[in-house]
Wavefront OBJ file of the C-alpha trace (Angstrom):
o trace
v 33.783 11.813 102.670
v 33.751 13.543 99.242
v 33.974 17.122 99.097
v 32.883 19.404 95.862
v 34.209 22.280 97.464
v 34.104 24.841 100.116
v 31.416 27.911 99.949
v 31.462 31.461 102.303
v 30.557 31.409 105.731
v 26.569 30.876 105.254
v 25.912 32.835 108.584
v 24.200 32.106 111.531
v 21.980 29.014 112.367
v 19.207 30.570 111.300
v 21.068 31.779 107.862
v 21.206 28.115 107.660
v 18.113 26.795 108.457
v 16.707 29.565 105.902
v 19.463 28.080 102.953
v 18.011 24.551 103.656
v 14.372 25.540 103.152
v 15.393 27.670 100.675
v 13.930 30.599 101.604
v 15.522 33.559 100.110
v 18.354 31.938 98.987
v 20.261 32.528 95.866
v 22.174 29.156 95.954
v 21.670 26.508 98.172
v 24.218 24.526 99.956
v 24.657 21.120 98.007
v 24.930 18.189 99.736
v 29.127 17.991 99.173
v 29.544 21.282 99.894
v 31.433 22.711 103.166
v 30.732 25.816 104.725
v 30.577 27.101 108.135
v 28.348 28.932 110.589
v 29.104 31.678 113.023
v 27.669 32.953 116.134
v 25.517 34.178 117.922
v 24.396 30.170 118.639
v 27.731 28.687 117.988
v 30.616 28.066 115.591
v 29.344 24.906 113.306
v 31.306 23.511 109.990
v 28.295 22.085 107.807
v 28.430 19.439 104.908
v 25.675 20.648 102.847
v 23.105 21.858 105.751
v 24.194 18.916 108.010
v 26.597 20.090 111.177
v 29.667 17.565 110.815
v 32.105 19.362 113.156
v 31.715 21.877 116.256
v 32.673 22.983 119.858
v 30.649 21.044 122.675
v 28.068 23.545 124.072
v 26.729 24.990 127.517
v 22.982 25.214 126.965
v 22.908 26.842 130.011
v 20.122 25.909 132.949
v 16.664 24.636 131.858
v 13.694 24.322 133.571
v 12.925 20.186 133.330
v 13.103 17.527 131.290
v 10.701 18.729 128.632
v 12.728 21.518 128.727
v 15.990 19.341 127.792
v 14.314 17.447 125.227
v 13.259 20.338 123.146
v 16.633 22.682 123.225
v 17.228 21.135 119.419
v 15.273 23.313 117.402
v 17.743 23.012 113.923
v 15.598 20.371 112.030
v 12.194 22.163 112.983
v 10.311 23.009 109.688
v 9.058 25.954 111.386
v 11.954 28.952 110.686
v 12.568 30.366 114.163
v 14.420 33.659 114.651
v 17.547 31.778 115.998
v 17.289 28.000 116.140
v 19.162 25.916 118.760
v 22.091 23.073 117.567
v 22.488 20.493 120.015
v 25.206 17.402 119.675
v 26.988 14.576 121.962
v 29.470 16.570 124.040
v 26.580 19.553 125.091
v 25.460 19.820 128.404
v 23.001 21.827 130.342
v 21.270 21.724 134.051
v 18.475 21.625 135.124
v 16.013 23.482 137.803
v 14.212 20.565 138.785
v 17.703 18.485 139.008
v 20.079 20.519 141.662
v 23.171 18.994 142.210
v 23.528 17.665 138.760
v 24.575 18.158 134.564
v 23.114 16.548 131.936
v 25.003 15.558 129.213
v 24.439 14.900 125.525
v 25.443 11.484 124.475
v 23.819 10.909 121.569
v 21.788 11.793 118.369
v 20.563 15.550 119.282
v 19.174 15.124 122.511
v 15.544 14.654 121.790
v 15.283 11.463 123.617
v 16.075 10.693 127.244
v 18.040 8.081 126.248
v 20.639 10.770 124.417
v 21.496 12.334 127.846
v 23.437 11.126 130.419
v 23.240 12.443 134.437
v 26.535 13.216 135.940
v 26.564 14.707 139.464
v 28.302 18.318 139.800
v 31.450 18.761 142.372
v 28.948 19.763 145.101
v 27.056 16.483 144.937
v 30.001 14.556 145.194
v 31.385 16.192 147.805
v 27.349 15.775 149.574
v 27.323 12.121 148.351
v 30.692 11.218 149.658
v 29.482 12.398 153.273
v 26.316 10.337 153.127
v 28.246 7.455 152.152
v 30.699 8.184 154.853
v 27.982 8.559 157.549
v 25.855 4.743 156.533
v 29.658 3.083 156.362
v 29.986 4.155 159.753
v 26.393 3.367 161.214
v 26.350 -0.045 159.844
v 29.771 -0.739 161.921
v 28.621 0.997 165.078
v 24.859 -0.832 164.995
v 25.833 -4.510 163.668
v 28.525 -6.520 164.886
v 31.347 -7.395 161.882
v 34.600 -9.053 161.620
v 37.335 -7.597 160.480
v 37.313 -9.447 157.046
v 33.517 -8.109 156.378
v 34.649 -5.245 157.363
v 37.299 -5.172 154.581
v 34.251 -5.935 152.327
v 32.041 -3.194 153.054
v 34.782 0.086 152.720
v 36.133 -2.231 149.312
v 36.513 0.992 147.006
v 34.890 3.403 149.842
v 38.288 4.716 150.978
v 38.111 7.811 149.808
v 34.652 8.352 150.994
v 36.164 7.850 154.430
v 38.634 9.741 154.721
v 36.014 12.997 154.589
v 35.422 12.557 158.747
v 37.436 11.681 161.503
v 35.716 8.452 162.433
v 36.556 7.338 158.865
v 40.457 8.514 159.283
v 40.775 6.590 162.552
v 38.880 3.180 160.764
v 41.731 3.097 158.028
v 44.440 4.206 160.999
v 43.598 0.601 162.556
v 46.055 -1.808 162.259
v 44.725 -5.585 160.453
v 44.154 -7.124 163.924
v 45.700 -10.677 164.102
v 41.996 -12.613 165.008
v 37.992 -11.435 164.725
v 37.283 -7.957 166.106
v 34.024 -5.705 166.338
v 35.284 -1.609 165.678
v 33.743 0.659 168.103
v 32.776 4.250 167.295
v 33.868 6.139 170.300
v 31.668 9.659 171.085
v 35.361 11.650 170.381
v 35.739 10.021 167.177
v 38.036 7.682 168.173
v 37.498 3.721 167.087
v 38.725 1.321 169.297
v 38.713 -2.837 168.359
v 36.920 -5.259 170.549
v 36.759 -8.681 171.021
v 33.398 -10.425 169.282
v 31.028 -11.730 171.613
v 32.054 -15.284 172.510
v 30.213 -18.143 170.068
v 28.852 -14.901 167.536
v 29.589 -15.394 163.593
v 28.774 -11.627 163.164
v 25.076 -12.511 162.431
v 21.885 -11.182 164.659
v 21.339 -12.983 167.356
v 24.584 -15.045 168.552
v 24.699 -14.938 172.141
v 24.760 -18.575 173.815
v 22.203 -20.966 173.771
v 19.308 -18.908 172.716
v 20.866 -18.210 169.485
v 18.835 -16.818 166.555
v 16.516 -15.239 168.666
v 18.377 -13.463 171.395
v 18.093 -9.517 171.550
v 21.742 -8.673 169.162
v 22.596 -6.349 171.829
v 22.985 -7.181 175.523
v 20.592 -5.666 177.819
v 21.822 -2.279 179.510
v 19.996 0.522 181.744
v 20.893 2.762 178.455
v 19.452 0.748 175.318
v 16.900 -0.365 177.097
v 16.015 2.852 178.698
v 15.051 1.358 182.241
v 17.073 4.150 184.384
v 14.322 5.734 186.641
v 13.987 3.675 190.096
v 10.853 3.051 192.092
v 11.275 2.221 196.204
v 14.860 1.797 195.024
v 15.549 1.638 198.876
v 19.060 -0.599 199.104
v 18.590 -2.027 195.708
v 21.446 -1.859 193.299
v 21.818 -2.000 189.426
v 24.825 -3.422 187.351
v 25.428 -3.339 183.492
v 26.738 -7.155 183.364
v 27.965 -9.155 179.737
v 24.936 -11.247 180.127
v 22.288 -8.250 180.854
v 20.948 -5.617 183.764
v 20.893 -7.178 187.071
v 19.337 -5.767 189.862
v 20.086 -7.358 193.250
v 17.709 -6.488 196.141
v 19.290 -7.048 199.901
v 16.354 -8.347 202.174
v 15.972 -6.253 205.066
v 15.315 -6.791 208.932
v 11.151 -6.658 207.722
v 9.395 -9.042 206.680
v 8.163 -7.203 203.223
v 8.875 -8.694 199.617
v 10.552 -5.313 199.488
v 9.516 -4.868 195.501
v 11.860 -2.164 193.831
v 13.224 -2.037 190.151
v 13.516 0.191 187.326
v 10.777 1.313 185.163
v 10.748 3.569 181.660
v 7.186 4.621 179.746
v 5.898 2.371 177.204
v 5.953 2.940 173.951
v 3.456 3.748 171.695
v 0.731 0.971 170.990
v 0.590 -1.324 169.366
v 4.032 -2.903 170.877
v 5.293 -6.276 172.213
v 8.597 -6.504 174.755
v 9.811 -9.830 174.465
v 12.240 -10.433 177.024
v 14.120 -13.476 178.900
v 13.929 -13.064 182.929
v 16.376 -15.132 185.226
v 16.138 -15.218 188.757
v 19.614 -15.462 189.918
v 19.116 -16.049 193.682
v 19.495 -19.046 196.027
v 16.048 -21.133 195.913
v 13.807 -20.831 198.888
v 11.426 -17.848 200.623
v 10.662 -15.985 198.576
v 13.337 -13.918 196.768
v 11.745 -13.183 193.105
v 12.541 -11.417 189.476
v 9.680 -9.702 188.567
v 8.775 -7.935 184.891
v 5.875 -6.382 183.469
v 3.898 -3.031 184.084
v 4.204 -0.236 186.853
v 1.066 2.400 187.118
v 2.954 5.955 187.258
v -0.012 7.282 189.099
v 0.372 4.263 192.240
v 2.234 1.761 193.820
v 0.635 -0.693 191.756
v 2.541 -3.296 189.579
v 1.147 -6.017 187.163
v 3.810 -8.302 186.799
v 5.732 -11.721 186.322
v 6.959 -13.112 188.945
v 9.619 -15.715 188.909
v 9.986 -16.771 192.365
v 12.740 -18.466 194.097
v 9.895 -20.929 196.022
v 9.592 -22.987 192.638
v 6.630 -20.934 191.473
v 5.609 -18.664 188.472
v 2.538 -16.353 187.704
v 1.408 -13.269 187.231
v 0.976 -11.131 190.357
v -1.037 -7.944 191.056
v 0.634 -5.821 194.122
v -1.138 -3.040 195.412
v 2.016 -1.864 197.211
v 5.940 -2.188 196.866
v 5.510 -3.939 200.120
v 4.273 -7.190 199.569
v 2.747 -9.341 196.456
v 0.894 -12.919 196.724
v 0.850 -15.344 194.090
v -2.545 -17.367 195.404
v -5.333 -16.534 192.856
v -3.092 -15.181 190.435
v -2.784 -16.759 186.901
v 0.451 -19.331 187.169
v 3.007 -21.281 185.787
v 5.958 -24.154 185.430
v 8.673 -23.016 184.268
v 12.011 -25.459 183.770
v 15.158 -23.973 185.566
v 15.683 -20.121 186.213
v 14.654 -18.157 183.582
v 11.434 -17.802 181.392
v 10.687 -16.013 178.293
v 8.540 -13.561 178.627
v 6.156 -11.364 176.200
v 3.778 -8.145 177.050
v 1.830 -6.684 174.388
v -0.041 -3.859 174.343
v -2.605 -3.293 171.197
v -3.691 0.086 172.934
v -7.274 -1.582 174.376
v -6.190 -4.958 175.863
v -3.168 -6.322 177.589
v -1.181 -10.055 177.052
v 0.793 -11.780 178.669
v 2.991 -14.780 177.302
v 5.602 -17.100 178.586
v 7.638 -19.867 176.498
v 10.310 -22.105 177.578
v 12.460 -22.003 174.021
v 11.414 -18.398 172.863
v 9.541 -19.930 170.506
v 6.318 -21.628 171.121
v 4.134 -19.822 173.529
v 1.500 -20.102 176.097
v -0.644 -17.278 176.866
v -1.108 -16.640 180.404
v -3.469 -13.702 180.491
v -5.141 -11.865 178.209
v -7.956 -8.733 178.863
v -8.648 -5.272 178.443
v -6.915 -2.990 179.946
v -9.706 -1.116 181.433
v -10.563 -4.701 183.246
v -7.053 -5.198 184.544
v -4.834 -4.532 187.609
v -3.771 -1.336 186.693
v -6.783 0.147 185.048
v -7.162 1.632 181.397
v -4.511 4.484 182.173
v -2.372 2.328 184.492
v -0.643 0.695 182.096
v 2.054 3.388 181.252
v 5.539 2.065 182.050
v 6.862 -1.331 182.108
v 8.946 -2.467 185.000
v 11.644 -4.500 185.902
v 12.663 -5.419 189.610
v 13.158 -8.185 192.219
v 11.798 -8.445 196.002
v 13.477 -9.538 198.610
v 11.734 -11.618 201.376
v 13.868 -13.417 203.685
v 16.690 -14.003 200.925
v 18.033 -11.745 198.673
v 16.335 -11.237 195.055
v 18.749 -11.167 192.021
v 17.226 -10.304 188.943
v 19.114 -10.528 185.494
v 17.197 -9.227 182.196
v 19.168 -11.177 179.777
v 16.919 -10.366 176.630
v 15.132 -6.768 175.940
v 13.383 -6.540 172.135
v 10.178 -4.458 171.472
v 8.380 -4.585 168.030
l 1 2 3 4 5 6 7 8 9 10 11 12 13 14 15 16 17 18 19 20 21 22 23 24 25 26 27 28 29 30 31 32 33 34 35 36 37 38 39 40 41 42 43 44 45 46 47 48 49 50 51 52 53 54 55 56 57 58 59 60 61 62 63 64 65 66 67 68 69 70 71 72 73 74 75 76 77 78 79 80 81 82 83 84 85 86 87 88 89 90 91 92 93 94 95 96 97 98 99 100 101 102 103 104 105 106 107 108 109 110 111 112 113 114 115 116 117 118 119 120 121 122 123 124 125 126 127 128 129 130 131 132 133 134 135 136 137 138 139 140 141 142 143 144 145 146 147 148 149 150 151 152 153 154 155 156 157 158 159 160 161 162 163 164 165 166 167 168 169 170 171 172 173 174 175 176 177 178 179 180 181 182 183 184 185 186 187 188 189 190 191 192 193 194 195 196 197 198 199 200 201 202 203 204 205 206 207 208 209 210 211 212 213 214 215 216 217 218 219 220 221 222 223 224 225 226 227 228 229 230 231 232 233 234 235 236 237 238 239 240 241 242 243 244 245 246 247 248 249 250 251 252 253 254 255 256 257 258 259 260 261 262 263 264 265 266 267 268 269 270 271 272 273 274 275 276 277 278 279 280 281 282 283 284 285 286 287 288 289 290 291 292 293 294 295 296 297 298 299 300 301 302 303 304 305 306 307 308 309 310 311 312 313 314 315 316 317 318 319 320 321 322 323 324 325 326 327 328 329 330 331 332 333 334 335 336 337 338 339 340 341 342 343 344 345 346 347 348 349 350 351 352 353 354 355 356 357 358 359 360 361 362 363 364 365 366 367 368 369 370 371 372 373 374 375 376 377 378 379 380 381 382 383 384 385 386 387 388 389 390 391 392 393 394 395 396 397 398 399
């Protein structure tokens, strides 16, 4: 840089801006020639009219990006009472940007490309906590092992330690094989062993693997916690699903009782897999489908311990009859199961792998068992005949 020499202070930007268009001006500044400005925009030292030196700037809150883009107002040919300097280091906010300061980067900040977005303490602080919340959701709702664990809170530690759940995740010891951590409802996370055969992906459990509701069936994530004609019947949260066993009594009813819960809205499916886990012969059953809140009525699949399948259509909790109803041969004890809903007509599937299905009734629900309003909660039970009905929901998904 070659210097001529230095001139008096040449006064304010706009003293400037007039010396440059050389308005007024005895001399003009020459292009080697150093001089400074002075308030009231800022403090500037100038080679000729060209800022080469200066304290970084607070431009203060603006209304938008436009707003931003035009703060420069030095090079304007049009002499304005006090023109605005701005230069890599400057910053400003903006009202239609909370949380956030934009600074200068480059050239004078007439492009969007000379700012850069840097969040202010507050959105830190705001971002940390969101972080800290999805870390742990994603632990509590998928199943991980300890080593994708480590992957996921990689560089998140500090996110963490904002909350108590994330304190007591990094208070866990490195456990010495696979384990799931469980969010507790004090806060506390506790370790547990990974479902036996599961890799950690969706759908692990047993032979049905891929396809398998992730989550075991239970009276809570399933919902199905209100009884009807509970009578002796009895419900257990197992590790393979909700099983209901039904005593028989002295009568000689099929006894139907179970557990129901409202539908959802339409259009839905519930794709489940039904085992009946009683001793083959008269005619203990496991039974799935709809339940009319306004009857006794139940539309439902019946998996009977007689050999046969189908789709029965009691009047009563007292007995059901599977002669004229639609049927089926199913291999073993269990069946997979579908009931869909489109909000004007009812179907019914089965499928021995899950996969490929056969449709076993299909028709409006105005046409049906239940009627166009019936078909308001669906239902899962077992009867008891002469033997007692066992009923085990091993798979519960609704899309």
């Amino acid at each position: 840089m070659s210097i001529a020499r230095c001139r008096t202070v040449v006064g304010s930007l706009y003293a400037l801006m007039r010396n440059a268009l050389g308005l007024n001006v005895a001399t003009s500044l020459e292009s080697q020639e150093l001089s400074c400005t002075v308030a009231p925009d800022r403090r500037l030292v100038v080679l000729g009219h060209e800022p080469i030196a200066g304290f970084a700037r607070d431009h203060g809150t603006v209304a938008d990006e436009a707003a931003m883009l035009a703060l420069h107002t030095l090079d304007s040919t049009t002499l304005l009472t006090e023109p605005t300097f701005v230069a890599p280091g400057d910053s400003c906010t903006r009202v239609d940007d909370p949380g956030w300061r934009w600074h200068c980067i480059a050239g004078h900040g007439q492009a969007l490309s000379d700012w850069e977005r840097r969040p202010l303490s507050s959105k830190i602080a705001a971002i940390e906590v969101e972080l800290g919340t999805k870390i742990g959701s994603a632990v509590l709702d998928g199943y991980y092992t300890s080593s994708e664990v480590d992957d996921l809170l990689d560089g998140k530690q500090d996110s963490l330690t904002i909350s108590d759940v994330g304190e007591a995740m990094l208070a866990l010891a490195t456990p010495s094989g696979q384990k799931i951590p469980r969010i507790n409802a004090d806060g506390s996370v506790t370790l547990i062993d990974v479902p036996s055969g599961g890799d950690g992906s969706g759908g692990t459990r047993g032979l049905y693997s891929g396809i398998m509701s992730v989550a075991v069936p239970t009276q809570k994530n399933t919902k199905l916690t209100t009884w009807v004609n509970q009578g002796g019947a009895t419900v257990t949260d197992t590790s393979i699903g909700i099983q209901i066993i039904n005593p028989t009594t002295s009568s000689s009813d099929d006894n139907i009782r179970g557990l129901v819960v409202p539908v959802p809205a339409t259009p839905y499916t519930l794709t489940a897999l039904l085992e009946l886990a009683s001793i083959a012969g008269n005619y203990p059953s496991a039974l799935l489908g709809w339940a009319d809140s306004g009857s006794t009525k139940t539309h439902a699949v019946c998996i009977c311990g007689d050999g046969r399948s189908g789709l029965i259509s009691p009047t009563s909790y007292k007995s059901w009859a599977l002669s004229g109803a639609p049927q089926f041969t199913r291999d073993g004890r269990r069946a997979w199961l579908q009931f869909a809903d489109d909000g004007t007509t009812i179907t019914v599937k089965w499928s021995f792998s899950g996969l490929y299905w056969y449709t076993l009734y299909s028709a409006t629900k105005a046409s049906s068992h239940l009627g166009a309003e019936g078909y308001n909660r669906l239902f899962f039970g077992a009867s008891s005949y002469s033997i007692t009905g066992v009923a085990t929901l091993l798979s519960w998904s609704i899309s």
